[in-house]
C-alpha positions as CSV (number, residue, x, y, z in Angstrom):
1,X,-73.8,10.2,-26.2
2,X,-70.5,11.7,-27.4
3,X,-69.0,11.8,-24.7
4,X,-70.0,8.2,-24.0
5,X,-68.4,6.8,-26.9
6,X,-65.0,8.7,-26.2
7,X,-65.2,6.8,-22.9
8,X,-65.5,3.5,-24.8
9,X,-62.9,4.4,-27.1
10,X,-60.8,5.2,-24.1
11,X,-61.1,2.6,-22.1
12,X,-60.7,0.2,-25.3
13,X,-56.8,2.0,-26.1
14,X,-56.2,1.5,-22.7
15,X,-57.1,-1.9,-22.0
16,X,-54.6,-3.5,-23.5
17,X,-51.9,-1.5,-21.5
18,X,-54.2,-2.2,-18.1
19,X,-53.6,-5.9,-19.1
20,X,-50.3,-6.5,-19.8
21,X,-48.7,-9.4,-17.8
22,X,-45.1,-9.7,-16.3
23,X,-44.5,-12.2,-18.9
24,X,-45.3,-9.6,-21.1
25,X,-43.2,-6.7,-19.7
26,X,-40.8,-8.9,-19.9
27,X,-41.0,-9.6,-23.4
28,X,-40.9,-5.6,-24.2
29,X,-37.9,-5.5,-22.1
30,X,-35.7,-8.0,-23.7
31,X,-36.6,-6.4,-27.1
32,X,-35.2,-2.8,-26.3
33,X,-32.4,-4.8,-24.4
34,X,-31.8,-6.3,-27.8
35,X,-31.8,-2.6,-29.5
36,X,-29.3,-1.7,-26.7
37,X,-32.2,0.3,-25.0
38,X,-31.1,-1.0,-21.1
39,X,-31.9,1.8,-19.6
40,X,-35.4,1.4,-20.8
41,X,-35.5,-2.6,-20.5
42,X,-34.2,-2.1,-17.5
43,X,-38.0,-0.6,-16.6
44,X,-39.6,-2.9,-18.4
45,X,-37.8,-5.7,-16.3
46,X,-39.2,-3.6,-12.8
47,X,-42.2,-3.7,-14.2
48,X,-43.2,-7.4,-15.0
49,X,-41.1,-7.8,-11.2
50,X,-43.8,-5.3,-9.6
51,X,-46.3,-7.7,-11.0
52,X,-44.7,-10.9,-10.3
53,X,-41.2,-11.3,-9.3
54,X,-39.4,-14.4,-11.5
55,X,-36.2,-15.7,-12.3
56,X,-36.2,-15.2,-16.0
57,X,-37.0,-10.7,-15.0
58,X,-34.1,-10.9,-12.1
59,X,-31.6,-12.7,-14.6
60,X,-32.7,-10.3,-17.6
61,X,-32.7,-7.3,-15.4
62,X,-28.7,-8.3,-14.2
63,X,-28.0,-8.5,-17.9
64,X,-29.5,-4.8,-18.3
65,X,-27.0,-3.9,-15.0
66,X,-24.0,-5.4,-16.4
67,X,-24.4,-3.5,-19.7
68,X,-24.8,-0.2,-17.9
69,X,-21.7,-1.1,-15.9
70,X,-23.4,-1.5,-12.9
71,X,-21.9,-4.7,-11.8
72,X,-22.8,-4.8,-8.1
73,X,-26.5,-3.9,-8.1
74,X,-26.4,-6.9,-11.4
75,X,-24.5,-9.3,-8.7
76,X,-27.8,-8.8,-6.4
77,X,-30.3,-9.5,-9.0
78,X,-28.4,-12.7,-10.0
79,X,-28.6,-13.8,-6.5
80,X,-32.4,-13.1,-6.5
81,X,-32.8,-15.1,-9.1
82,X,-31.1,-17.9,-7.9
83,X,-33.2,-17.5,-5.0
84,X,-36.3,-18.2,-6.7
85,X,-34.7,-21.1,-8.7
86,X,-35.4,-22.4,-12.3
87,X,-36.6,-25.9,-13.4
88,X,-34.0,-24.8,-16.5
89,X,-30.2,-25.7,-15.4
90,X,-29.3,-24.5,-18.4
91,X,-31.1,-21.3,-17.0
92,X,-29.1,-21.9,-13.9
93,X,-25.8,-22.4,-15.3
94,X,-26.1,-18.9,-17.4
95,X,-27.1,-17.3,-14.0
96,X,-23.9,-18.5,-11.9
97,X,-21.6,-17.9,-15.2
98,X,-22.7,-14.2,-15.3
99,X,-21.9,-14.2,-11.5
100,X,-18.6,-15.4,-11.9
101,X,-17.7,-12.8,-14.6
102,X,-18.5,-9.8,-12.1
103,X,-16.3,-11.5,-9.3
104,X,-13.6,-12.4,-12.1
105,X,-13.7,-8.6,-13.5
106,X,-13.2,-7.5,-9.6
107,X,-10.2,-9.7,-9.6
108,X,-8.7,-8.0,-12.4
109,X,-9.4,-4.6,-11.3
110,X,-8.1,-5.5,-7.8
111,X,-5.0,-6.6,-9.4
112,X,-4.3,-3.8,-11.8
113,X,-4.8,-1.4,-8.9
114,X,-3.1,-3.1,-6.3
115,X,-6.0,-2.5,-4.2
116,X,-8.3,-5.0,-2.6
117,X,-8.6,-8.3,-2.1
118,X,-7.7,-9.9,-5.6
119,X,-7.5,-13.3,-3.9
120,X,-10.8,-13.2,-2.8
121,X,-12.4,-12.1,-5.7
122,X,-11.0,-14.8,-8.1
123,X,-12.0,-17.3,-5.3
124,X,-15.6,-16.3,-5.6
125,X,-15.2,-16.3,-9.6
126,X,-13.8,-20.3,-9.4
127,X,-16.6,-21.1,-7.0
128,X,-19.6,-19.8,-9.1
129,X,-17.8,-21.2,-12.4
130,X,-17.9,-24.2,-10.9
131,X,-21.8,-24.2,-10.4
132,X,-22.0,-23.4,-13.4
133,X,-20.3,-26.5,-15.0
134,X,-22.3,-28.4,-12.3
135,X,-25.7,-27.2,-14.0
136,X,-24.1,-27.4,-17.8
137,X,-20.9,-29.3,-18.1
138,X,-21.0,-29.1,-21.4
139,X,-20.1,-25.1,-21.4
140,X,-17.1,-24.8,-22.8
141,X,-17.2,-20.6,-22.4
142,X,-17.8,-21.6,-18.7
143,X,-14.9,-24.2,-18.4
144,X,-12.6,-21.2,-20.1
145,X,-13.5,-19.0,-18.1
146,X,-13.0,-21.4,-14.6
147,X,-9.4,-22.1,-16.0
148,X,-8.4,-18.3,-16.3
149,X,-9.6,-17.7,-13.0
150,X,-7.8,-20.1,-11.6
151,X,-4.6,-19.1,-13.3
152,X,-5.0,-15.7,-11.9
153,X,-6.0,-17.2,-8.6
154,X,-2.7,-18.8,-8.1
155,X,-1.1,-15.7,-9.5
156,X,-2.4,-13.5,-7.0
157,X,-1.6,-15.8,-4.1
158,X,2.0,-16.2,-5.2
159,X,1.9,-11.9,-5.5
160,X,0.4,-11.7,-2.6
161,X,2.8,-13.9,-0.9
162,X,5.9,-12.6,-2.4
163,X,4.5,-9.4,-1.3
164,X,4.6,-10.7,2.6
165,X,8.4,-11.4,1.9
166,X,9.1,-8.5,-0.3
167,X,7.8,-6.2,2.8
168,X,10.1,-8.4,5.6
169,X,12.9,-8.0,3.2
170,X,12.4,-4.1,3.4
171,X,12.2,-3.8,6.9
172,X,15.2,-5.8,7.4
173,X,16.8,-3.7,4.6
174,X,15.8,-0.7,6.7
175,X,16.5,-2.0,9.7
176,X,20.6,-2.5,8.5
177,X,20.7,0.7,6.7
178,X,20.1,2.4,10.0
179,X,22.7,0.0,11.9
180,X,24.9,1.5,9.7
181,X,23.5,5.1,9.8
182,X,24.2,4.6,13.5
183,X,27.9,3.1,13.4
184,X,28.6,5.9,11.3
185,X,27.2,8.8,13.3
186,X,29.4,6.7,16.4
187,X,32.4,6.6,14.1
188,X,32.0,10.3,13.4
189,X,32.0,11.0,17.0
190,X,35.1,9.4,17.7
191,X,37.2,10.7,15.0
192,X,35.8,14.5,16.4
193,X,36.6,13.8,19.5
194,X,40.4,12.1,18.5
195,X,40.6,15.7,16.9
196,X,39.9,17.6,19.8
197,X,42.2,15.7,21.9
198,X,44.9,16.4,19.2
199,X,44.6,19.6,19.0
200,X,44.7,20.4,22.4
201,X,48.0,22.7,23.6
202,X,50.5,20.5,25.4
203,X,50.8,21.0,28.9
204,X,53.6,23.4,29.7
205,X,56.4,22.4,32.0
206,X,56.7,24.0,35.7
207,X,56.6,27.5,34.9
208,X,59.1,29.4,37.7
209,X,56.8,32.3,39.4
210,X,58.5,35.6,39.5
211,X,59.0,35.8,42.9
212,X,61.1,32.4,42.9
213,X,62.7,33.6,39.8
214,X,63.5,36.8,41.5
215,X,65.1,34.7,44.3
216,X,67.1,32.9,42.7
217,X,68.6,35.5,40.4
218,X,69.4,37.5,43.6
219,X,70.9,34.1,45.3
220,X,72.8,33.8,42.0
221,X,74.1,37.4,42.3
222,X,75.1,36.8,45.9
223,X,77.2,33.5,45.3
224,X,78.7,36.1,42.9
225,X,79.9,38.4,44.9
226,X,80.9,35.6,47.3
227,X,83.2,34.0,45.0
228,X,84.7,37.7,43.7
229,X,85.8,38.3,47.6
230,X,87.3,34.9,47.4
231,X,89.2,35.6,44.2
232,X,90.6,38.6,45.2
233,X,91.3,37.3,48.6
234,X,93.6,35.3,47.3
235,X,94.9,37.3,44.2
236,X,95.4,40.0,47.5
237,X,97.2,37.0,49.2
238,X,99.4,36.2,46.1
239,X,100.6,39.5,45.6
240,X,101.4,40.5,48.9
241,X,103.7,37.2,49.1
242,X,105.1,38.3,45.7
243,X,105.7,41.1,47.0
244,X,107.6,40.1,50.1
245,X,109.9,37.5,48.4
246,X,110.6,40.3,46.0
């Protein structure tokens, strides 16, 4: 009999628990989301989609992403829930609003970085901004928002394309420092070989061999000699006339 009624008592604490809807889950996650809980609404949120998968659970459990800084699997869950739809389009327009945030905050970090496409990004952010306004024109937050990414849409293109230039400019800055590298190097060249050709010993004029010089001293000595015997030929000649007039 006891242990009848502790089986009554049990199944009575746990009924409620066994019962609980999605709608319900949902209800407990969006009230530790509002204590900042979102790791544990974040569960919740699973929960009521386990049971029945809904737009309002996919859009709360995004939020619950975004808070935790987990922007990309948040970006999925909003595109679940705009895969299901709302009758809401106020609904809507929060949903493709949240979705442009995460592409506009990809923008900026693209930017800041110089990494990525920036372009892109702030493209997608313009395009869900504008669903948005198409559900709820009347969001001014939304129409903020679609101007800023805008602004930094054209800024980004005119980076981007000033970038393009910027790059041909530095490879036809390269391109004429190393004209120059090159007409200097050839420059160089020529002045060291100028040098070279300076300082080169001048040719010598025809030097006389020994043997010829040898020659020529001893055909030197000879014509001598040769002219002696004439001189004193005739000095011989002179006197001996001398000597016969006398």
């Amino acid at each position: 009999m006891r242990r009848l009624i502790v089986c009554l008592l049990w199944g009575l604490l746990m009924s409620p628990v066994m019962a609980q809807s999605a709608r319900d889950f949902v209800r407990l996650g969006n009230r530790a989301y509002r204590a900042g809980q979102y790791d544990k609404a974040e569960t919740y949120y699973l929960k009521s989609l386990a049971k029945e998968p809904s737009f309002e659970a996919y859009y709360n459990l995004g939020n619950a992403y975004v808070m935790q800084q987990k922007d990309s699997t948040a970006f999925e869950n909003y595109k679940r829930a705009d895969s299901i739809g709302s009758n809401d389009p106020l609904r809507k327009a929060r949903n493709f609003h949240n979705m442009g945030n995460i592409w506009y905050a990809q923008g900026m970090g693209a930017m800041r970085q110089q990494d990525g496409n920036a372009v892109g990004a702030f493209q997608n952010a313009v395009n869900f901004y504008k669903s948005s306004l198409r559900c709820n024109p009347a969001d001014n937050e939304t129409r903020y928002n679609l101007a800023m990414a805008q602004h930094q849409l054209k800024k980004s293109q005119d980076q981007q394309k000033n970038g393009g230039n910027n790059q041909q400019q530095q490879q036809d800055k390269q391109k004429q420092q190393q004209q120059q590298q090159q007409q200097q190097q050839d420059q160089q060249k020529k002045d060291q070989e100028q040098k070279k050709e300076q300082q080169k010993p001048e040719p010598k004029k025809d030097e006389m061999s020994d043997q010829a010089a040898e020659q020529l001293l001893n055909s030197a000595q000879q014509d001598e000699r040769g002219v002696q015997r004439k001189v004193n030929k005739k000095q011989n000649f002179q006197r001996r006339n001398l000597e016969k007039d006398w």
